[in-house]
C-alpha positions in Angstrom: -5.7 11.2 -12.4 -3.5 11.6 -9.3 -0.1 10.7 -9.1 0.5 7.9 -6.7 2.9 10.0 -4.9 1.5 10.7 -1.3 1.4 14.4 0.0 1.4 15.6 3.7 -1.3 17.9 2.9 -3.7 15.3 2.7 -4.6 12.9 5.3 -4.7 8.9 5.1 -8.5 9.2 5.2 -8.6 11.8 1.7 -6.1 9.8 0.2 -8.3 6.9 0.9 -11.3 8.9 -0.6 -9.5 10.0 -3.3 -8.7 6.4 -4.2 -12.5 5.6 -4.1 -13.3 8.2 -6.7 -10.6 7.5 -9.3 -12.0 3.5 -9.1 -15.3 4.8 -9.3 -14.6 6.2 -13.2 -14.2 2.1 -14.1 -17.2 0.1 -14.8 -15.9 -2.9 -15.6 -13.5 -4.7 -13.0 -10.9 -5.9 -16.0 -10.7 -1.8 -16.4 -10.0 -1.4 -12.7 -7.2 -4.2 -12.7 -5.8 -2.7 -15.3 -5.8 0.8 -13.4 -4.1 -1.1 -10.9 -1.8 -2.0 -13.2 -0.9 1.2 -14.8 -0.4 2.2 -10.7 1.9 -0.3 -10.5 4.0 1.0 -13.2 4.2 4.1 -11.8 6.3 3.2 -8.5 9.6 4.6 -8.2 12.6 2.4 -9.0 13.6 -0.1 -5.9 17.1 -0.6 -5.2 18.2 -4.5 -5.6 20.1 -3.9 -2.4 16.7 -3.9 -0.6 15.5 -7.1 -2.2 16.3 -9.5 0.5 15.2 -11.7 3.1 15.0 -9.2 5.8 12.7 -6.6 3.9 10.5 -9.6 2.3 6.8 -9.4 3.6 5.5 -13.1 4.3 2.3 -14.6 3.4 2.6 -13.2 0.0 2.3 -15.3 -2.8 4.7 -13.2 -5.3 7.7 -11.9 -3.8 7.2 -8.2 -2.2 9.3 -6.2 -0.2 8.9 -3.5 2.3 11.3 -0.8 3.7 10.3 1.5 6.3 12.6 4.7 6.7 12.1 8.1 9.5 10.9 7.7 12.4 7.3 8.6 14.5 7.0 12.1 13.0 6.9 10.7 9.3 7.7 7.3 7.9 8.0 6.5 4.8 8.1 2.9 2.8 9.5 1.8 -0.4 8.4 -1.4 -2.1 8.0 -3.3 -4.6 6.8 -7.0 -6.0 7.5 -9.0 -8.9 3.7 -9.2 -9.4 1.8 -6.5 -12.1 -1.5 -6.5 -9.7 0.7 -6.7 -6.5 2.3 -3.5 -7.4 -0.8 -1.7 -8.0 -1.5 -2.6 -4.5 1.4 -1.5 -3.5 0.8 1.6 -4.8 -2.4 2.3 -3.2 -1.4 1.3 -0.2 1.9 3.9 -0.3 -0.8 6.5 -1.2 -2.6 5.5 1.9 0.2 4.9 4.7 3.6 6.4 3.1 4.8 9.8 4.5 2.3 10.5 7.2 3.1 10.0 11.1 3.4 6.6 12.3 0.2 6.9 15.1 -2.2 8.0 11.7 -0.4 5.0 10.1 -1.3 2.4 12.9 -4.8 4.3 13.6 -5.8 4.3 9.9 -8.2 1.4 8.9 -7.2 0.5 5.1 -11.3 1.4 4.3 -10.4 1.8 0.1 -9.7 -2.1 0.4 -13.8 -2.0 0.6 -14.5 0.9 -1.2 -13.3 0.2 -4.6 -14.4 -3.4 -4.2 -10.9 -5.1 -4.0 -12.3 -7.1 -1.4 -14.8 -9.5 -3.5 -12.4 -9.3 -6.6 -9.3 -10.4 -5.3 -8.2 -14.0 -5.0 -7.6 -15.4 -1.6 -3.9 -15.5 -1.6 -3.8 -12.0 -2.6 -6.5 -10.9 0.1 -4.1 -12.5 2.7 -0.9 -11.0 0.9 -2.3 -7.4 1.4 -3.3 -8.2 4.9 0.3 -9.4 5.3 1.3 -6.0 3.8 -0.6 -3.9 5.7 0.2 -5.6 9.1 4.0 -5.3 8.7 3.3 -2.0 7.4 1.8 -1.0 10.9 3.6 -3.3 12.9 6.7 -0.6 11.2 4.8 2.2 12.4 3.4 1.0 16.0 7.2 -0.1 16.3 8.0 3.6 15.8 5.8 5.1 18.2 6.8 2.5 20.6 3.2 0.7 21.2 2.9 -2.5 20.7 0.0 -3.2 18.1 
């Protein structure tokens, strides 16, 4: 399997294939969650400095927090969550968004969210704390390239 580590080679939309095809080995969804998981696991330490009101995403149910760093040529995020599924999110959606330019950032649709299924198999709260992910996530990156989205 792929590390969750996100390359510049690749572009959002592979890395969003890619993700398709390793969710596409499970048959079962308890296998998948615990993929996701395992994914989790696999994010890099996150400082306890950055665990504070100002980097917290809201409309999470479990705590997450997001750090943007670079600027419109490549931004990158750290984050974390005191959730086990929440971090597997997490770490798909670093795969997807982290190190790439901020306009492929804000003009990449988060399509794997549908493609592996997450959609029908995640409870509402955690449907709305991804969403809440992704749109600070791009609100970072529109912020970057100086649009407003």
């Amino acid at each position: 399997m792929n590390d969750i580590v996100t390359s510049t080679t690749h572009s959002a939309d592979e890395a969003q294939r890619e993700i398709a095809e390793e969710f596409a080995y499970f048959n079962e969804w308890s296998e998948r969650y615990q993929y996701l998981i395992d994914l989790g696991k696999q994010l890099p330490p996150f400082p306890e400095a950055s665990r504070t009101e100002a980097w917290r995403v809201h409309g999470c149910q479990s705590m997450v927090w997001l750090v943007p760093s670079g600027d419109a040529s490549r931004m990158h995020f750290e984050a974390a969550s005191d959730s086990a599924i929440v971090s597997g999110l997490i770490a798909l959606v670093l795969r997807v968004y982290s190190d790439r330019p901020a306009a492929e950032i804000v003009a990449t649709e988060p399509d794997f969210i549908q493609a592996i299924g997450l959609a029908k198999h995640l409870s509402p709260t955690r449907s709305n704390g991804l969403a809440a992910m992704l749109a600070k996530l791009k609100g970072y990156a529109a912020a970057a390239t100086g649009s407003k989205e």
